[in-house]
mmCIF file as gemmi writes it, N, C-alpha and C atoms, coordinates in Angstrom:
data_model
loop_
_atom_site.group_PDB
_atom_site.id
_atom_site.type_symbol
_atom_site.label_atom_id
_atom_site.label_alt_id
_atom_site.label_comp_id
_atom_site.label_asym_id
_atom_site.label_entity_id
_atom_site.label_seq_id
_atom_site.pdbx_PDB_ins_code
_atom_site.Cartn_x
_atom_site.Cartn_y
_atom_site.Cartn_z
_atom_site.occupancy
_atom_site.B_iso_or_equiv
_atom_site.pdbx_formal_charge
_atom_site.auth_seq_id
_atom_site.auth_asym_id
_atom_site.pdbx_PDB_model_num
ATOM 1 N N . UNK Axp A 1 ? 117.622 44.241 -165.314 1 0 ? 1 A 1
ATOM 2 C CA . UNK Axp A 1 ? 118.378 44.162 -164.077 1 0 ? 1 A 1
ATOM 3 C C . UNK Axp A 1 ? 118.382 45.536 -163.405 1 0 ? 1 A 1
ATOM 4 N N . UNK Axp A 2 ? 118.414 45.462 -162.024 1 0 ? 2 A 1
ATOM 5 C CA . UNK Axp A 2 ? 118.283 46.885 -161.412 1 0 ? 2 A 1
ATOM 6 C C . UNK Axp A 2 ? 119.772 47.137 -161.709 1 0 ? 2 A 1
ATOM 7 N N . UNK Axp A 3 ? 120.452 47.037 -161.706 1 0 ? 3 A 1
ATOM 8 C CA . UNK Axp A 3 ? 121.984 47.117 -161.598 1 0 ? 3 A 1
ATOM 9 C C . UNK Axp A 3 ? 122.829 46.359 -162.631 1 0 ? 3 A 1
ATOM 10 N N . UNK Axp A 4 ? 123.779 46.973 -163.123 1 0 ? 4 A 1
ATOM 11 C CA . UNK Axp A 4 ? 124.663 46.1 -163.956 1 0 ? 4 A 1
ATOM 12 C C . UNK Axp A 4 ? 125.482 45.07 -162.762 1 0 ? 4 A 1
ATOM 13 N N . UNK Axp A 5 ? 125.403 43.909 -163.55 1 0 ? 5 A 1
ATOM 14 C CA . UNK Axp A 5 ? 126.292 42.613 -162.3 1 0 ? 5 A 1
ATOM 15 C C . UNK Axp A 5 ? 126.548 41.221 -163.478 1 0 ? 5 A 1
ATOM 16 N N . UNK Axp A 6 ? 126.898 40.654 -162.847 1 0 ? 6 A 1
ATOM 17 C CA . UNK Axp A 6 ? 127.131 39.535 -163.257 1 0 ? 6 A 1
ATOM 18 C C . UNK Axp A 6 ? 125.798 37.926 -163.395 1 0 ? 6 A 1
ATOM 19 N N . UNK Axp A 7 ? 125.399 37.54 -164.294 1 0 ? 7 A 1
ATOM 20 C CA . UNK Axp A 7 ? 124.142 36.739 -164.486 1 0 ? 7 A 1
ATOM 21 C C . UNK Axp A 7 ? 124.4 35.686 -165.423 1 0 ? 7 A 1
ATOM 22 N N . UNK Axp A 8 ? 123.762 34.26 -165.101 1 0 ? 8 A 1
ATOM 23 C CA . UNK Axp A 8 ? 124.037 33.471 -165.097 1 0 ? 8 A 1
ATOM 24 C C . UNK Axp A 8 ? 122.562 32.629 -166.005 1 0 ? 8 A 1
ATOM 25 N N . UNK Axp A 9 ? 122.39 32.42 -167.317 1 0 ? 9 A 1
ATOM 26 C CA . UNK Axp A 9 ? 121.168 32.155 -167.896 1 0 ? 9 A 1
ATOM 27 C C . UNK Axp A 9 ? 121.75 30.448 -168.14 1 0 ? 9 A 1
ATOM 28 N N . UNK Axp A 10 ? 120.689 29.576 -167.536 1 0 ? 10 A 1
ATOM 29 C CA . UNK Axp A 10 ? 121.24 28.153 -167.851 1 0 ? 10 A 1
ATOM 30 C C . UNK Axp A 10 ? 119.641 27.28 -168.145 1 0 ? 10 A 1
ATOM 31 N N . UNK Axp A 11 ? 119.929 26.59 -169.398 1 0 ? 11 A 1
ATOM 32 C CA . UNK Axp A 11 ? 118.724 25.95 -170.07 1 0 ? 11 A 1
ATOM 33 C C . UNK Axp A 11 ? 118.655 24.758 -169.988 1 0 ? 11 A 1
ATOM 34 N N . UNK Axp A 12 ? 117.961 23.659 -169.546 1 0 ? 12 A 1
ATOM 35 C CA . UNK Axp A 12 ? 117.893 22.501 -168.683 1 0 ? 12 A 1
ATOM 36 C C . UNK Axp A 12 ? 116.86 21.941 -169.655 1 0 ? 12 A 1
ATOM 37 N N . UNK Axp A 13 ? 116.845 20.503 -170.424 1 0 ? 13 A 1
ATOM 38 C CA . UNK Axp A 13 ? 115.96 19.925 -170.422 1 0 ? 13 A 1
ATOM 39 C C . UNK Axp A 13 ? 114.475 18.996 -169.36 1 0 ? 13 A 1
ATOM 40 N N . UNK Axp A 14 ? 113.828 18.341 -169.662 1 0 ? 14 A 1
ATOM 41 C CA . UNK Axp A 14 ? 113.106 18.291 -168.616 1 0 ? 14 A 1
ATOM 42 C C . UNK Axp A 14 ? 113.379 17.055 -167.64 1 0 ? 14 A 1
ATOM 43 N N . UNK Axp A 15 ? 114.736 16.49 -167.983 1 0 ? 15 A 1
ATOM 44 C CA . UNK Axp A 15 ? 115.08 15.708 -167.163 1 0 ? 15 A 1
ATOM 45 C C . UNK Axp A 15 ? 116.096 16.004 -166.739 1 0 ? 15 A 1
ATOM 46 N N . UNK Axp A 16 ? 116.672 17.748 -166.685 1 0 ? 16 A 1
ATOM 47 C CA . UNK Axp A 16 ? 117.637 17.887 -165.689 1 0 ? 16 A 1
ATOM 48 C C . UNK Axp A 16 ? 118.918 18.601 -166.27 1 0 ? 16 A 1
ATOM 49 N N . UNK Axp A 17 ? 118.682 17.788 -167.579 1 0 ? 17 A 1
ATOM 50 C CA . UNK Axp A 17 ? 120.442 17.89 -167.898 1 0 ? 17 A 1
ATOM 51 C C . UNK Axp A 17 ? 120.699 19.386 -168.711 1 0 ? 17 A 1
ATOM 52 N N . UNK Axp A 18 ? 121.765 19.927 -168.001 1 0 ? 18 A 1
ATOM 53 C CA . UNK Axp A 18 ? 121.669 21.603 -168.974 1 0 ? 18 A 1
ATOM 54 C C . UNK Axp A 18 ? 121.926 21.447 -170.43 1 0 ? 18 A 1
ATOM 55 N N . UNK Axp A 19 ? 121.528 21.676 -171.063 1 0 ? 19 A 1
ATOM 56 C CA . UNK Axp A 19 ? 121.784 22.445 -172.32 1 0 ? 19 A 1
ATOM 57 C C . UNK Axp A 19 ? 122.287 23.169 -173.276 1 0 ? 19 A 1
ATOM 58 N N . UNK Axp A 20 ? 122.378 24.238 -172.536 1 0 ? 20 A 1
ATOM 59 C CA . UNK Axp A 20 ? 122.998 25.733 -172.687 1 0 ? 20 A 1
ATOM 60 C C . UNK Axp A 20 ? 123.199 26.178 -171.721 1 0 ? 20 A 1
ATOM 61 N N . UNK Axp A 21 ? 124.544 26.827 -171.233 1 0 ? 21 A 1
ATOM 62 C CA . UNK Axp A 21 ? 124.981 28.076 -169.646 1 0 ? 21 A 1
ATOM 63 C C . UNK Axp A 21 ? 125.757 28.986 -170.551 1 0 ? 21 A 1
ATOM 64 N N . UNK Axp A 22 ? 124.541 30.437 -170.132 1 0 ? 22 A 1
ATOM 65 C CA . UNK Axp A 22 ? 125.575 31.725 -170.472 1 0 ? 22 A 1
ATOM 66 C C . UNK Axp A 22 ? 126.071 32.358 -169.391 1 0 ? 22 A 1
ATOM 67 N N . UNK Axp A 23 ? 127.272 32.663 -169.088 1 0 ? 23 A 1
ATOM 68 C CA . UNK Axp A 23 ? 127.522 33.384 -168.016 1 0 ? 23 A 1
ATOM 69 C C . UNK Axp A 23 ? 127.966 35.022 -168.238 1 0 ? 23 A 1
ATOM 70 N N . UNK Axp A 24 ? 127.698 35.826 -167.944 1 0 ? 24 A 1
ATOM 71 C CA . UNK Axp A 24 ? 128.349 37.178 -168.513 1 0 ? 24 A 1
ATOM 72 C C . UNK Axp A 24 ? 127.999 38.492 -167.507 1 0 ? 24 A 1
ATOM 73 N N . UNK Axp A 25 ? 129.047 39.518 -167.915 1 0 ? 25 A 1
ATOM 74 C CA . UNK Axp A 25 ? 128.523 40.305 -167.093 1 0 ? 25 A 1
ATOM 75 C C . UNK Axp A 25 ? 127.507 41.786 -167.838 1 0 ? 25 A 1
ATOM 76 N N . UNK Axp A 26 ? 126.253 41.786 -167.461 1 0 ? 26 A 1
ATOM 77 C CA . UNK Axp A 26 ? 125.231 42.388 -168.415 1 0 ? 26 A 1
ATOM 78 C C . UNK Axp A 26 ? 125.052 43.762 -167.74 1 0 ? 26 A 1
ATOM 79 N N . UNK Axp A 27 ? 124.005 44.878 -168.499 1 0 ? 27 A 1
ATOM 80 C CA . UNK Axp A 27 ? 123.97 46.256 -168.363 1 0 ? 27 A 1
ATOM 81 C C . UNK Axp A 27 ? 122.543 46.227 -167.209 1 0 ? 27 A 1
ATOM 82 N N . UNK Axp A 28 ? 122.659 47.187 -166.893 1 0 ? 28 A 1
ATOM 83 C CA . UNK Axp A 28 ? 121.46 47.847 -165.949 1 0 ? 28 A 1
ATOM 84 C C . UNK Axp A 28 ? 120.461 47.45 -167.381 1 0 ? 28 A 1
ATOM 85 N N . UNK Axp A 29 ? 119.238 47.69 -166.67 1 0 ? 29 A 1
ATOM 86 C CA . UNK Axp A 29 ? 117.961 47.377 -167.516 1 0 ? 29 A 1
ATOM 87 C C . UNK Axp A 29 ? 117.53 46.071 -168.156 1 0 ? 29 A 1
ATOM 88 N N . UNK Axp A 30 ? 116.766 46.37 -169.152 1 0 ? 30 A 1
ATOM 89 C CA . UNK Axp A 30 ? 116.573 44.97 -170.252 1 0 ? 30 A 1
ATOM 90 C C . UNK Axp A 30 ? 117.592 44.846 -170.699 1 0 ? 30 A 1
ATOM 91 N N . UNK Axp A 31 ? 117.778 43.377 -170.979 1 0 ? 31 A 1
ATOM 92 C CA . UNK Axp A 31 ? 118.788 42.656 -171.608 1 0 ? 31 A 1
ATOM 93 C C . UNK Axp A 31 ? 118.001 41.496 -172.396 1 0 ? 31 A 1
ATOM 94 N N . UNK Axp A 32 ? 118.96 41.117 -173.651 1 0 ? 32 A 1
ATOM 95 C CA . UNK Axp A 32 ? 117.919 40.198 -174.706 1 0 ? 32 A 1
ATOM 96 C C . UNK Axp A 32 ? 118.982 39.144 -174.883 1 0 ? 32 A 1
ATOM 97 N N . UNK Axp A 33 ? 119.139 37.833 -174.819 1 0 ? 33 A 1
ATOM 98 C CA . UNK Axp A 33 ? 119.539 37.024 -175.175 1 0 ? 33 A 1
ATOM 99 C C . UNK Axp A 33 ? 118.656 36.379 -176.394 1 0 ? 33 A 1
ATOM 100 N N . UNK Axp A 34 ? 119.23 36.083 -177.876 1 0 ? 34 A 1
ATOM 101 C CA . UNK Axp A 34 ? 118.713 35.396 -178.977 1 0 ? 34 A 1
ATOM 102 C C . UNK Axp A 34 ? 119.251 33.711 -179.246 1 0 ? 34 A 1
ATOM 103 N N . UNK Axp A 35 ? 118.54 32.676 -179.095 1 0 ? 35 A 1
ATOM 104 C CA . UNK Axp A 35 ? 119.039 31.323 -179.496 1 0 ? 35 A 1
ATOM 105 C C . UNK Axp A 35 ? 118.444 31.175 -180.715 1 0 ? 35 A 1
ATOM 106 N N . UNK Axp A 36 ? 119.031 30.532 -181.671 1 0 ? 36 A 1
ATOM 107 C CA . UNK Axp A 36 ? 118.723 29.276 -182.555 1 0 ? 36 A 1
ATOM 108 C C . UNK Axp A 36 ? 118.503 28.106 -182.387 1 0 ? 36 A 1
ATOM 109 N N . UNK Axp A 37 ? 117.668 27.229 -182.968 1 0 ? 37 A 1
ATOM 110 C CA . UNK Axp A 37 ? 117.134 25.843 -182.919 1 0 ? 37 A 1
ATOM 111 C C . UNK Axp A 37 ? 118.644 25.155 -182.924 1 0 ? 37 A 1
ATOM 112 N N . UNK Axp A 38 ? 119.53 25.773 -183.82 1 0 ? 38 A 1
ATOM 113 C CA . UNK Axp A 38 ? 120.427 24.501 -183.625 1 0 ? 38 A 1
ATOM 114 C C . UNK Axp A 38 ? 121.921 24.667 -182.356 1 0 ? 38 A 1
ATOM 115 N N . UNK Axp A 39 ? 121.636 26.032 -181.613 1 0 ? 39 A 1
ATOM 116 C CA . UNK Axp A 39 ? 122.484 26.312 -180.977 1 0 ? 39 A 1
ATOM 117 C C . UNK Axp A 39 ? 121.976 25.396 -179.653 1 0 ? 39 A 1
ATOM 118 N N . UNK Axp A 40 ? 120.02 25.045 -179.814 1 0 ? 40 A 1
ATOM 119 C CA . UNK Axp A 40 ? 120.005 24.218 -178.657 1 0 ? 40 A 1
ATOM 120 C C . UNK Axp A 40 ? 119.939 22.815 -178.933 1 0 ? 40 A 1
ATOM 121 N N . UNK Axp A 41 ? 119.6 22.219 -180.178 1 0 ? 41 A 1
ATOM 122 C CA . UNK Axp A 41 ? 119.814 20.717 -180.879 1 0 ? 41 A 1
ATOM 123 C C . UNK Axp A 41 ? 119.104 19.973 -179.916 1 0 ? 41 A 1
ATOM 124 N N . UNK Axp A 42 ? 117.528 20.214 -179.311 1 0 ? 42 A 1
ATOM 125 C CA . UNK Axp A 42 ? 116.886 19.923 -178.733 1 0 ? 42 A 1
ATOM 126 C C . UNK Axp A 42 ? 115.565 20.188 -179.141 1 0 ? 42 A 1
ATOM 127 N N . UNK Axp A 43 ? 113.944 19.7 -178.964 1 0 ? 43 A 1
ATOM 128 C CA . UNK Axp A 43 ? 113.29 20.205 -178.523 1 0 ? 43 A 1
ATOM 129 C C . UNK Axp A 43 ? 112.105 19.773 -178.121 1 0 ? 43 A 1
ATOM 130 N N . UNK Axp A 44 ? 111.035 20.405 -177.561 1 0 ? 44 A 1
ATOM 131 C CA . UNK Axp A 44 ? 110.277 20.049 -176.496 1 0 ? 44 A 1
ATOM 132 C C . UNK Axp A 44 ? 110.531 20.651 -175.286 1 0 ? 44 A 1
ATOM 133 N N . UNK Axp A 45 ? 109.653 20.512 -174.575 1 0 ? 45 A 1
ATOM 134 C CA . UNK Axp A 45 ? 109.81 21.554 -173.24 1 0 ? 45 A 1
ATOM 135 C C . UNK Axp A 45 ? 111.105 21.457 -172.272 1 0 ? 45 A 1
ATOM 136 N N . UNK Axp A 46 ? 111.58 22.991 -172.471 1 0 ? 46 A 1
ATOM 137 C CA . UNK Axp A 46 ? 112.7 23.413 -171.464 1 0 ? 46 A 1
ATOM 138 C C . UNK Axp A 46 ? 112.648 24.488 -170.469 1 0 ? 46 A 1
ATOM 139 N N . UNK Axp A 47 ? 113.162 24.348 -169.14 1 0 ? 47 A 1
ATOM 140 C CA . UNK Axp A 47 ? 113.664 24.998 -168.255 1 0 ? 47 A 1
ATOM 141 C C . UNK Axp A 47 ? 114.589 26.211 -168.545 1 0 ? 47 A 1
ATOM 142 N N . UNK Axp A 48 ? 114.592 27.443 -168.246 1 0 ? 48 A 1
ATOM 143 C CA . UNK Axp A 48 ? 115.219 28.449 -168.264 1 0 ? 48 A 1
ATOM 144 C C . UNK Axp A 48 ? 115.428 28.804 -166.869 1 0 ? 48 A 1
ATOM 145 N N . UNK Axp A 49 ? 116.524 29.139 -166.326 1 0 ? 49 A 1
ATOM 146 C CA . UNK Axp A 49 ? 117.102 29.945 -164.827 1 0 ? 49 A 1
ATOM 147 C C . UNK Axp A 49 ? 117.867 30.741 -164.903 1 0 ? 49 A 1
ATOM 148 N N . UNK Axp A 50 ? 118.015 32.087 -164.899 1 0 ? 50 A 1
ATOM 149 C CA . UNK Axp A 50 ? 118.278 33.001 -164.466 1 0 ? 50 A 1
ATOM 150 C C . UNK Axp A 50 ? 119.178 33.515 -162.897 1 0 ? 50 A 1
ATOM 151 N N . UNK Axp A 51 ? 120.206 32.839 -162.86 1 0 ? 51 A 1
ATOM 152 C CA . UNK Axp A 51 ? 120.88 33.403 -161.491 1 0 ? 51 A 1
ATOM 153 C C . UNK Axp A 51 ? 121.423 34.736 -161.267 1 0 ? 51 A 1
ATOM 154 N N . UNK Axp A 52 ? 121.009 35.462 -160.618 1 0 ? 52 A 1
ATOM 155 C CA . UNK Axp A 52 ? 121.659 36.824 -160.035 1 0 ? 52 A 1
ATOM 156 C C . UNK Axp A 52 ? 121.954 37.258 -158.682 1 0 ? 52 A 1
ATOM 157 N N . UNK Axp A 53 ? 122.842 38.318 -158.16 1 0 ? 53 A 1
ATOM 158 C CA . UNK Axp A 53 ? 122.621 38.453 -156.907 1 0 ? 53 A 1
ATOM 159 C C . UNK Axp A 53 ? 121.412 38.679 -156.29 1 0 ? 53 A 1
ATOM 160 N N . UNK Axp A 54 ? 120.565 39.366 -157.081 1 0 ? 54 A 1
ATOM 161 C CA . UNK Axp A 54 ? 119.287 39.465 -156.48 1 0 ? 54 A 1
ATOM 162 C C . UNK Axp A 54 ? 118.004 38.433 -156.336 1 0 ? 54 A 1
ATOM 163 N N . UNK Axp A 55 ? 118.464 36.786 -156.879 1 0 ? 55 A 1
ATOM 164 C CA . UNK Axp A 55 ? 118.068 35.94 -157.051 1 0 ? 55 A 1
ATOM 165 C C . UNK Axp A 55 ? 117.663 35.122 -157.834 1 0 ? 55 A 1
ATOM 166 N N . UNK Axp A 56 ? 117.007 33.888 -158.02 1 0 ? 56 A 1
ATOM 167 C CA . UNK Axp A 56 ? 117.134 32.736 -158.808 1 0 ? 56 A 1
ATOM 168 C C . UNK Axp A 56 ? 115.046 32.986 -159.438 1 0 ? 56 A 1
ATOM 169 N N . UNK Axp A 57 ? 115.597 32.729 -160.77 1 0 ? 57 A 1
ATOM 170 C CA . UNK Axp A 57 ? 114.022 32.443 -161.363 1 0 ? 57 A 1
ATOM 171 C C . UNK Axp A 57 ? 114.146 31.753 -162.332 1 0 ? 57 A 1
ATOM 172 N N . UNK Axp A 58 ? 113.029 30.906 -162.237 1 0 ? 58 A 1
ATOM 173 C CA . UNK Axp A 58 ? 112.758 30.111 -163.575 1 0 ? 58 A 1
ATOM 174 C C . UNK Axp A 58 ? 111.78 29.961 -164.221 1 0 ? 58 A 1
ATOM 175 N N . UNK Axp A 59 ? 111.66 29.852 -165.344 1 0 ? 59 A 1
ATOM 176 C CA . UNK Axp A 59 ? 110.502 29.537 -166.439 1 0 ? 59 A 1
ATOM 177 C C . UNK Axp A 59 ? 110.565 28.58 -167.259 1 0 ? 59 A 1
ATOM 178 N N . UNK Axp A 60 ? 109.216 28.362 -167.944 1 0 ? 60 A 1
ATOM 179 C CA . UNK Axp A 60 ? 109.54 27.053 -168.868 1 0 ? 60 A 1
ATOM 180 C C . UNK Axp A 60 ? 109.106 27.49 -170.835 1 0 ? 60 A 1
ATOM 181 N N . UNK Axp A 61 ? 109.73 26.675 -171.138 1 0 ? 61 A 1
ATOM 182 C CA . UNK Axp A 61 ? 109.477 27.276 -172.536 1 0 ? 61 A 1
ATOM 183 C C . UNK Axp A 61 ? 109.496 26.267 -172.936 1 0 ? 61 A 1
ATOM 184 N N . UNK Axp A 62 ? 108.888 26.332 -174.606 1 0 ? 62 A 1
ATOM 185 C CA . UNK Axp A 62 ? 108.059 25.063 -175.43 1 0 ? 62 A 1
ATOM 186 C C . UNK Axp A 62 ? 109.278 25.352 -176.952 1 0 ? 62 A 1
ATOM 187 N N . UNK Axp A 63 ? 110.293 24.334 -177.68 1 0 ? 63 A 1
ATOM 188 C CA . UNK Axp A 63 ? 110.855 24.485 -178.602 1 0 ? 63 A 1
ATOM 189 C C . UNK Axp A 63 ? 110.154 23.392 -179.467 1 0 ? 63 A 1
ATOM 190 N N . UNK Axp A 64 ? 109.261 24.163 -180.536 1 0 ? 64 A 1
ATOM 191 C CA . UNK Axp A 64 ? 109.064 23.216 -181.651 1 0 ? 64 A 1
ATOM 192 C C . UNK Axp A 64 ? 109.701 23.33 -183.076 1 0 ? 64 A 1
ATOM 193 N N . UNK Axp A 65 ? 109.351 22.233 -183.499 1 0 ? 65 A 1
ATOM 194 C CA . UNK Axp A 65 ? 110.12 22.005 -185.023 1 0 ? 65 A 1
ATOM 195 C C . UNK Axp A 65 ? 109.686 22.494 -185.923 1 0 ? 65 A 1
């Protein structure tokens, strides 16, 4: 993050429905969020989004067994 602020990480399966929402307020720079298989009790391909003031991104990621 260019700036310490407030960010919003929310994990969506592929039909929509969230998953996981972290909301928190994080440091300037890299920041690392760590999950476990059973913290998401899902898997197969998921959506990751990222909300900040400086804007919205998403990616997709593959959870196998």
């Amino acid at each position: 993050l260019p700036h310490a602020e407030k960010a919003t990480l929310k994990i969506s399966d592929i039909s929509g429905r969230v998953v996981k929402m972290i909301s928190g307020d994080f440091e300037e720079g890299y920041n690392q969020i760590t999950l476990g298989k059973p913290e998401l009790n899902v898997s197969g391909v998921l959506y990751y989004e990222l909300v900040t003031s400086f804007g919205t991104q998403t990616r997709k990621m593959i959870v196998i067994e």
